[in-house]
Each structure stands twice: as C-alpha cells, then as structure tokens.
C-alpha positions as a Markdown table, in Angstrom:
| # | Residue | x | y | z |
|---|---|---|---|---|
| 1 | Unk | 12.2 | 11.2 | 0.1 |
| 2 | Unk | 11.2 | 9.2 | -2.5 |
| 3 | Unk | 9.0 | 11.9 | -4.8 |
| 4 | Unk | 12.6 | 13.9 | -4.6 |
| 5 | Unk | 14.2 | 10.7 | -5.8 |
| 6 | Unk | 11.6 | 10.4 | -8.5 |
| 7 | Unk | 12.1 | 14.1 | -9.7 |
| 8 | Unk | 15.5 | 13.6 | -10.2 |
| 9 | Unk | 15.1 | 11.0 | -12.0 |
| 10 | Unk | 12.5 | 13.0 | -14.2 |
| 11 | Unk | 14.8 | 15.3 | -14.7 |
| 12 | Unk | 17.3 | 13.5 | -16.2 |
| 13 | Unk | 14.9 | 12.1 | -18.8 |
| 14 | Unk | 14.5 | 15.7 | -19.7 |
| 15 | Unk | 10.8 | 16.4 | -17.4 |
| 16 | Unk | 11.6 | 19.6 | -15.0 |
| 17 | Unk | 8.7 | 20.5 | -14.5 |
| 18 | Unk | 6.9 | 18.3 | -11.5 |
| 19 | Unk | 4.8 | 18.2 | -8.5 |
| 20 | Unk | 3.9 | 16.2 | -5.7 |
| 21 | Unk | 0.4 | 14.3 | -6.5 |
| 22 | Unk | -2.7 | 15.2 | -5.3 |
| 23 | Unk | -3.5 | 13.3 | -2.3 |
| 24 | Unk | -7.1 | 15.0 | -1.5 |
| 25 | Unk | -8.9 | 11.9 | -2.3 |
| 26 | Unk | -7.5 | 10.4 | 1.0 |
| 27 | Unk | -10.2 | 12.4 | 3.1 |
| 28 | Unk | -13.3 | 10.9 | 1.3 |
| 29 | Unk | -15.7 | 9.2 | 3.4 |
| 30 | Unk | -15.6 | 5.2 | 2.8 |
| 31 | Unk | -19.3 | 4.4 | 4.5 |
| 32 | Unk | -20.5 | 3.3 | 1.3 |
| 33 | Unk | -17.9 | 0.4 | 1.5 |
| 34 | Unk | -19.3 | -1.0 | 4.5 |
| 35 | Unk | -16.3 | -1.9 | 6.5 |
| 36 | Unk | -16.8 | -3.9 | 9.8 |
| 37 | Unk | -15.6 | -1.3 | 12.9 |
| 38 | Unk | -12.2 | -3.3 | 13.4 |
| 39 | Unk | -10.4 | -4.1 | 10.1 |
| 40 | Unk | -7.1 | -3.6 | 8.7 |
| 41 | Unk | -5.5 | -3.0 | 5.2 |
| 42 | Unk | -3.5 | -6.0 | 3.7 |
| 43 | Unk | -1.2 | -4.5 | 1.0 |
| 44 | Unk | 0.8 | -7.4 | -0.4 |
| 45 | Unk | 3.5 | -6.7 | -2.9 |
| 46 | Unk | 6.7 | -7.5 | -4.0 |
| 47 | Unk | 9.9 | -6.5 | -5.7 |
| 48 | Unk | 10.6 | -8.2 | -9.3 |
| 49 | Unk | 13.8 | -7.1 | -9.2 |
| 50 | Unk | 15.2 | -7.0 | -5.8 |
| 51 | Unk | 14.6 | -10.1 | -4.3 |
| 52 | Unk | 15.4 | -9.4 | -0.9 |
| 53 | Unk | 12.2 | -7.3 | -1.1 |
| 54 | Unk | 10.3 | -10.5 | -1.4 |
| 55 | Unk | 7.8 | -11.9 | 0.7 |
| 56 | Unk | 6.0 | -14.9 | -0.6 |
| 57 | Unk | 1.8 | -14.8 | -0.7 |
| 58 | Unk | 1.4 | -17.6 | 2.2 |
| 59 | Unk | 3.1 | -14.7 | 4.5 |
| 60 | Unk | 0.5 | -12.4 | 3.8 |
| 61 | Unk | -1.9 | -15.0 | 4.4 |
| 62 | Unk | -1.0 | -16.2 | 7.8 |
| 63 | Unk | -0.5 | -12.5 | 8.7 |
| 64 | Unk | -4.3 | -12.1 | 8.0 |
| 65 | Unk | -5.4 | -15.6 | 9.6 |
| 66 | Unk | -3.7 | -14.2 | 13.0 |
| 67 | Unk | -5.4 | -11.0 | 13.2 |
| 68 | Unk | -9.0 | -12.8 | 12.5 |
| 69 | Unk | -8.4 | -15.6 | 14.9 |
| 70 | Unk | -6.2 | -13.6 | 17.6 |
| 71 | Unk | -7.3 | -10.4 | 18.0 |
| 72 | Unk | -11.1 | -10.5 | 15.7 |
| 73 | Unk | -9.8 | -7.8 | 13.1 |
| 74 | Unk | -11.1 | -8.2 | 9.5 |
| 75 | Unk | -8.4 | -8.1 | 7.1 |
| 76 | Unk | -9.0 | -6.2 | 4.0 |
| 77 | Unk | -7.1 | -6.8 | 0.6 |
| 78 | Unk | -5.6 | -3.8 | -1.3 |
| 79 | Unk | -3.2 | -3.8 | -4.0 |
C-alpha cells in the first residue's frame, strides 16, 4: 500500500513515528456546494517524472465533453 511505502520511506529519513491521515472529513455533507444530482469528479494530473504516467489536458477534456453530451453528467474539476 502506498502509506506503507511512504513510512518506509520516512523511516529512512530518520521519522518512526507515523500514522495514517485522518480521513473524517470525507463524511461532511457537501449541500452547501450545490451539485446538480448527476455529476462526476474530474481529477486530472500527471507525473513530472514518469512520463508514461502522462495524459495530456485535451484527454481530460474530451473525457468531460462525452459524459455532458452522451450520458447528461456534469463534470466537476478537482485537483
């Protein structure tokens, strides 16, 4: 898993002491944002380094014109 992968690496920068983060937050209500009732999240990202990890912006961009036009799903940006 990759928090094990981070520990270890911790570790050998001389941090043994660790824990897995806090991931409470993910149950808070998101009403106040208003999303429409079919919508998905658009996480685009890349490697710097490993560019086989790479997938240029106009990807992400026809992935999101699909969904609106095909199937009426709002995409929503989150980075």
């Amino acid at each position: 898993h990759i928090c094990d992968a981070h520990a270890t690496q911790l570790k050998i920068a001389g941090i043994s002491s660790t824990s897995f983060p806090t991931l409470s937050w993910l149950r808070e209500s998101i009403k106040e944002i208003q999303l429409p009732s079919k919508f998905f999240l658009l996480v685009p990202g890349c490697s710097a380094t490993q560019t086989h990890k790479r997938w240029p912006a106009e990807y992400f961009a026809e992935v999101a014109q699909r969904l609106v036009k095909e199937r009426k799903i709002i995409p929503v940006l989150i980075g």
